[in-house]
C-alpha positions in Angstrom: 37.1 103.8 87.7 34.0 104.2 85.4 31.0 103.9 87.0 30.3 100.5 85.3 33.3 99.1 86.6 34.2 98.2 83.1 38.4 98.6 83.0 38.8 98.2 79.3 40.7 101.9 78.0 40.3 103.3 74.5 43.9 102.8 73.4 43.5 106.4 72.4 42.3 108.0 75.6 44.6 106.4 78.3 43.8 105.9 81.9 40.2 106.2 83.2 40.0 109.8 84.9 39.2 108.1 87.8 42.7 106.2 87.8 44.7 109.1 88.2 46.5 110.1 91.4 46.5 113.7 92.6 48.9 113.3 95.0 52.0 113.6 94.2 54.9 112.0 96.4 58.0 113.8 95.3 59.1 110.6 93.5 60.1 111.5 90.3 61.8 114.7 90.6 64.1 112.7 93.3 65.1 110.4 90.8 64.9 112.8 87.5 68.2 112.9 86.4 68.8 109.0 86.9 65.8 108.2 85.5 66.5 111.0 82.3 69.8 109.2 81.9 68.4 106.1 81.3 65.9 106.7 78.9 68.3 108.3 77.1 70.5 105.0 77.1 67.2 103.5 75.8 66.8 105.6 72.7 70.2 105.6 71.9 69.9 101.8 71.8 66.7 102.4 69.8 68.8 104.5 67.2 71.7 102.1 66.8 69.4 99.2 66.3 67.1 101.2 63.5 64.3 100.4 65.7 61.3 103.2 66.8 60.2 101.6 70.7 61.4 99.2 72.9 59.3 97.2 75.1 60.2 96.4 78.5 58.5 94.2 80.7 61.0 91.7 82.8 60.7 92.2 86.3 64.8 93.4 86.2 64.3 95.7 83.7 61.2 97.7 85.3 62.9 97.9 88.0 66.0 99.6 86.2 64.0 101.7 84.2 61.6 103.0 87.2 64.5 103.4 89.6 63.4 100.8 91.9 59.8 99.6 90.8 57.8 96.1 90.9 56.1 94.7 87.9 55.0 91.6 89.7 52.9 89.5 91.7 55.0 86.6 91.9 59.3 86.6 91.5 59.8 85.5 88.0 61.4 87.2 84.8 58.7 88.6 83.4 56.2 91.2 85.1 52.6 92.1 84.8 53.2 95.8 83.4 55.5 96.9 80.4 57.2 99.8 79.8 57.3 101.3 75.9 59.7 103.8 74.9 59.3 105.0 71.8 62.0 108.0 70.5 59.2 110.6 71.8 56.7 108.6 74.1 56.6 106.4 77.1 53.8 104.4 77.6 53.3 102.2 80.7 50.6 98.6 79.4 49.2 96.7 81.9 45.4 95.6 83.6 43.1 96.9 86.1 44.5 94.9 88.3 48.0 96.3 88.4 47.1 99.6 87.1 46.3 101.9 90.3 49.4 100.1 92.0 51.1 101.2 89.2 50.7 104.7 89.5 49.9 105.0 93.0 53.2 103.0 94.7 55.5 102.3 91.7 55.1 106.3 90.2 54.5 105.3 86.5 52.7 108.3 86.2 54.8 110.5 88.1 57.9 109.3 86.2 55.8 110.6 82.8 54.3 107.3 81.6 50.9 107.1 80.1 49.0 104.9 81.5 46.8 102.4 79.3 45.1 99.4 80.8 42.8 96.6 79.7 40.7 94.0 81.6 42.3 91.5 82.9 40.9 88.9 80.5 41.2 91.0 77.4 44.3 89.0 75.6 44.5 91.0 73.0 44.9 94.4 74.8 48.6 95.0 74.9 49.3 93.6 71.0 46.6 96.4 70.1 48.2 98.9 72.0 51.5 98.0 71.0 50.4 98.2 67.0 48.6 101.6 67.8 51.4 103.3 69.0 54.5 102.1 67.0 52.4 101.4 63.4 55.5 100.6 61.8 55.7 97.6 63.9 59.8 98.6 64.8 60.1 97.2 68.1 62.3 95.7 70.5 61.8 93.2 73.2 63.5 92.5 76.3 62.2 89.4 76.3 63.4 88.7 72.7 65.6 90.8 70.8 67.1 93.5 72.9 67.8 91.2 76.2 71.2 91.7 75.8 71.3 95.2 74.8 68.7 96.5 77.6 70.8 94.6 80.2 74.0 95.8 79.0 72.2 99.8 79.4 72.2 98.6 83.2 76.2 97.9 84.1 77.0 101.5 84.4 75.6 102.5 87.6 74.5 106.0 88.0 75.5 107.7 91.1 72.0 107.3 92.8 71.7 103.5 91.8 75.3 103.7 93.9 74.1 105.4 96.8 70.9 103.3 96.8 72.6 100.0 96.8 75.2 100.9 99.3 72.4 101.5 101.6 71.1 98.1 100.5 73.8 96.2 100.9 74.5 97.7 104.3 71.2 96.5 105.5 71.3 93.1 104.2 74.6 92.9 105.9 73.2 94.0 108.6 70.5 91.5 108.4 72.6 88.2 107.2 74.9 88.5 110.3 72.0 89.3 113.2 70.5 86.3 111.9 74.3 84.3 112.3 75.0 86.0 115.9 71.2 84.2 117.1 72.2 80.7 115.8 72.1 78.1 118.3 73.4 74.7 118.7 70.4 72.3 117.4 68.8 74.6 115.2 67.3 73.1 111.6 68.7 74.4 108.8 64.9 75.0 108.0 65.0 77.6 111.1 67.6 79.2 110.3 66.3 80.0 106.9 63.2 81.3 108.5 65.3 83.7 110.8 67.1 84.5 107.9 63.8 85.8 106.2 62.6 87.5 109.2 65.4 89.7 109.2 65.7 90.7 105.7 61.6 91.0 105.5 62.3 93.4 108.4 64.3 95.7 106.4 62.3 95.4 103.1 64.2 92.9 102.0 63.4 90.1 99.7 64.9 86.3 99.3 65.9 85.5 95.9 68.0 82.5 97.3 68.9 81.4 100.5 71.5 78.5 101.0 72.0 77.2 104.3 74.3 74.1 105.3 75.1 72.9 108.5 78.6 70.7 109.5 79.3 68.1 106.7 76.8 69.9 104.2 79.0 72.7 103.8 81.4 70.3 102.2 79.0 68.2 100.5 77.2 71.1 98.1 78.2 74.2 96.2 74.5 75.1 96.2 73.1 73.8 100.1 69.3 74.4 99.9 68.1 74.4 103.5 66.7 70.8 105.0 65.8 69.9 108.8 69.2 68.8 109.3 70.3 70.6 112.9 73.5 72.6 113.3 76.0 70.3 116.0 79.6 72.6 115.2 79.0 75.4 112.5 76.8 76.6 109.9 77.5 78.4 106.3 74.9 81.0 105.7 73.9 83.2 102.5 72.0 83.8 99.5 70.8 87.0 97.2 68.5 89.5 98.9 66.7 92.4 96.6 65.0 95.5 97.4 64.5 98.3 95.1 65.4 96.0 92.3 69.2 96.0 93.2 70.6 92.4 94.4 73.2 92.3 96.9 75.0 88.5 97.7 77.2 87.5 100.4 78.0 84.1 102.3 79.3 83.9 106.0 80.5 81.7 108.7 79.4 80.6 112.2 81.4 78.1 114.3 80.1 76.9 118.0 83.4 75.2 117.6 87.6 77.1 117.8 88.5 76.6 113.6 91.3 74.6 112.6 94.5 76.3 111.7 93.8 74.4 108.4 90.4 76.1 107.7 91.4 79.4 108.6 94.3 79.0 106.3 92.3 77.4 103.7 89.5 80.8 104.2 92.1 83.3 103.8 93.7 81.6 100.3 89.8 81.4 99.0 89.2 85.1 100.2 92.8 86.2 98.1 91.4 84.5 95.4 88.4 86.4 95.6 89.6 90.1 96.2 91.9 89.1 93.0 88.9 89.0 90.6 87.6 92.5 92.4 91.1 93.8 91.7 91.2 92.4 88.4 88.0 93.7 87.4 89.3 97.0 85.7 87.0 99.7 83.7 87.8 97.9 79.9 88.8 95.0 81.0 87.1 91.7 79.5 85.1 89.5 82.0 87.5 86.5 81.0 90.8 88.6 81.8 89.3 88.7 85.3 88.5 85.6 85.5 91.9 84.4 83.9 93.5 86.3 86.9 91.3 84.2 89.2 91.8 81.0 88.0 95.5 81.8 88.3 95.3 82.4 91.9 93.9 79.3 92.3 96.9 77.6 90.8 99.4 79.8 92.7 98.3 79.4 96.0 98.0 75.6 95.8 93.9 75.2 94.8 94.2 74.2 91.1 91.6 71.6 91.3 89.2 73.5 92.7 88.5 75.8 89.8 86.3 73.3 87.9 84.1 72.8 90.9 82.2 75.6 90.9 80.9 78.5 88.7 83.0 81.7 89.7 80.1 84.2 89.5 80.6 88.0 87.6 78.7 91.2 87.4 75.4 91.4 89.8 73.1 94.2 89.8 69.1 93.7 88.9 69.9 89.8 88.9 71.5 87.7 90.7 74.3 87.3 88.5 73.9 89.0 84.6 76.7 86.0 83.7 78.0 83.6 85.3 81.7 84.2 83.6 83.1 81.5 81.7 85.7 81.8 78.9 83.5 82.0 76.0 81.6 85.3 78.1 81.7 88.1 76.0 82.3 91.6 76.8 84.6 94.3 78.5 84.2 95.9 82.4 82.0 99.0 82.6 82.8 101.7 85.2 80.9 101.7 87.7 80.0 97.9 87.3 78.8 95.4 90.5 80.8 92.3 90.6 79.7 89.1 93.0 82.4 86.8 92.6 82.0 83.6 94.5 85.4 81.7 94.8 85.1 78.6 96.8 87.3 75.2 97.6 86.0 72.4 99.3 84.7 73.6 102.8 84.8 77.4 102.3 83.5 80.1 99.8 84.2 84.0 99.7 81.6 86.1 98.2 80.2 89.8 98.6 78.2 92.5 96.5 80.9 95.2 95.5 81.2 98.3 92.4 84.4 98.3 90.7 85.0 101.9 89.2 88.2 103.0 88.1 90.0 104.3 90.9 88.8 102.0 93.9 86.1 98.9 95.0 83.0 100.2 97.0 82.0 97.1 99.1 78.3 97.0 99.2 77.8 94.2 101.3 80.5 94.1 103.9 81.6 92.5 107.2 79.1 95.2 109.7 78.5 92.5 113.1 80.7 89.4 112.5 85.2 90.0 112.5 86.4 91.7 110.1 89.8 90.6 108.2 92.4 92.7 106.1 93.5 91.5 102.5 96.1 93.1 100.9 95.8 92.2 96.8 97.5 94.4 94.2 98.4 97.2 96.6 94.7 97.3 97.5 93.5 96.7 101.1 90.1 94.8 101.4 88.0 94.3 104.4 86.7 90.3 104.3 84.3 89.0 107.1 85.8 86.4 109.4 84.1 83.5 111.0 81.6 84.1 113.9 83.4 82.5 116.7 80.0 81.8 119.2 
């Protein structure tokens, strides 16, 4: 910082010398050729669209772009820093606020960003910086223009973002089912929400969403929020847990009571169901032949009705879902493309984080603790997580 303590940068002289970092963690060269890859999906996109930068600055996007990073204070859409790429620049806009986080934890620097920042109650700061460094005034926003373009650059997984998320979604496993195996009898929904958080916090984990319904309310709601209502014979759990940008989804089961042969029954027809939208979901293959496959295992195993009761889910990645698939979603399968479907009939629901590439499914979240059940769909074995018995 300058010695006055006044933040506001020259847009021509970027960071304050005193801003910069001279340690350097090793960051960026461990994610080079990811993050290289990327920027070069960016300007490619740039090219195609006749446009000279793109601005970036949803919190899923900088995560993407930065191979993990935070943008934000508070979980929303849009962050408090934005990434431009022009065809020969990249140029990271935000405060003095955010700016020494920035570079010091989420490696804007490192990556080969130029820093600029403003004070935080200079409004104008990022529109002058925008119209110094792309004078044409050619720019995309994805916020605006290039949402669905920037998110498409983010379906085909690189083979770090793979690694990185099965690691993910093996802790959050991890995490979701030590939570289920310390349920008790009596226990509010409310608790076990907290003890839910505790254990993905734990692991660096953050909740996104956490359902929770105990007994009747597992019937009752598609979406159970958690209330004070106290578990008497079993409990659904779930939700979407992020770290590192990447989202990972799953729902399980806990009974303090022996299921019904009807239930179990019932759990295996949803979870054939679901491992037919994985198998179904083919490099090239449109989103609503997949879900044209699931719908029809609905109808063949006896379930018709419960199609309309409930969106389906579809591809996963930096959000929670990037569509919820309906027959009017556009576009085909990528390889290397993460898929959370989330069949469900009254009283049961299957859903896990998995990649579908086209010679095999990569669970990322995964039955680790709780039983573990084989299904057999389109000469493809798939491991499904049975109910906790306790």
């Amino acid at each position: 910082m300058n010695e006055k303590c006044d933040m506001k940068c020259d847009v021509k002289s970027g960071m304050n010398p005193g801003m910069k970092s001279d340690m350097k963690s090793g960051f960026a060269e461990a994610v080079r050729h990811e993050f290289d890859t990327k920027v070069a999906r960016v300007r490619s996109l740039l090219a195609a669209k006749g446009l000279d930068a793109a601005f970036i600055k949803r919190q899923d996007n900088f995560a993407w772009l930065t191979c993990g990073g935070r943008n934000y204070v508070g979980m929303g859409e849009v962050g408090n820093c934005g990434l431009l790429v022009t065809l020969k620049g990249l140029f990271a806009i935000t405060n003095n606020i955010e700016a020494p986080r920035m570079v010091a934890e989420e490696h804007v620097e490192e990556l080969g960003f130029d820093v600029r920042y403003g004070v935080w109650h200079d409004n104008g700061f990022q529109n002058r910086v925008l119209a110094e460094l792309v004078p044409s005034g050619r720019i995309g926003f994805d916020t605006g223009d290039l949402a669905d373009g920037i998110k498409a650059l983010r379906f085909d997984l690189t083979s770090e973002e793979i690694e990185r998320y099965v690691a993910i979604g093996n802790d959050a496993s991890r995490a979701l089912e030590e939570a289920g195996m310390e349920i008790s009898v009596g226990d509010s929904e409310y608790e076990i929400a907290g003890l839910i958080m505790d254990k993905m916090e734990a692991c660096g984990l953050e909740l996104l969403s956490c359902m929770v319904a105990a007994d009747e309310r597992i019937s009752l709601y598609r979406h159970p929020l958690p209330t004070s209502k106290r578990v008497k014979e079993k409990v659904q759990i779930g939700g979407n847990f992020r770290r590192n940008g990447l989202v990972v989804c799953m729902t399980r089961y806990v009974y303090f009571v022996e299921p019904s042969s009807e239930i179990l029954s019932q759990l295996e027809a949803n979870q054939i169901i679901d491992c037919t939208y994985m198998a179904a979901c083919k490099p090239g293959a449109t989103y609503v032949s997949a879900l044209e496959a699931g719908k029809a295992a609905y109808e063949k195993l006896g379930y018709a009705a419960e199609f309309d009761k409930h969106h389906q889910g579809g591809p996963i990645g930096y959000a929670g879902r990037d569509y919820r698939v309906d027959f009017s979603t556009p576009g085909v399968i990528s390889d290397h493309h993460a898929f959370c479907w989330n069949p469900s009939i009254t009283g049961t629901k299957s859903e896990d984080t998995v990649i579908c590439t086209k010679d095999c499914v990569i669970p990322v979240s995964h039955p680790v603790l709780f039983p573990k059940v084989e299904i057999v769909v389109d000469g493809k074995t798939f491991v499904r997580p049975g109910i906790l018995v306790r």
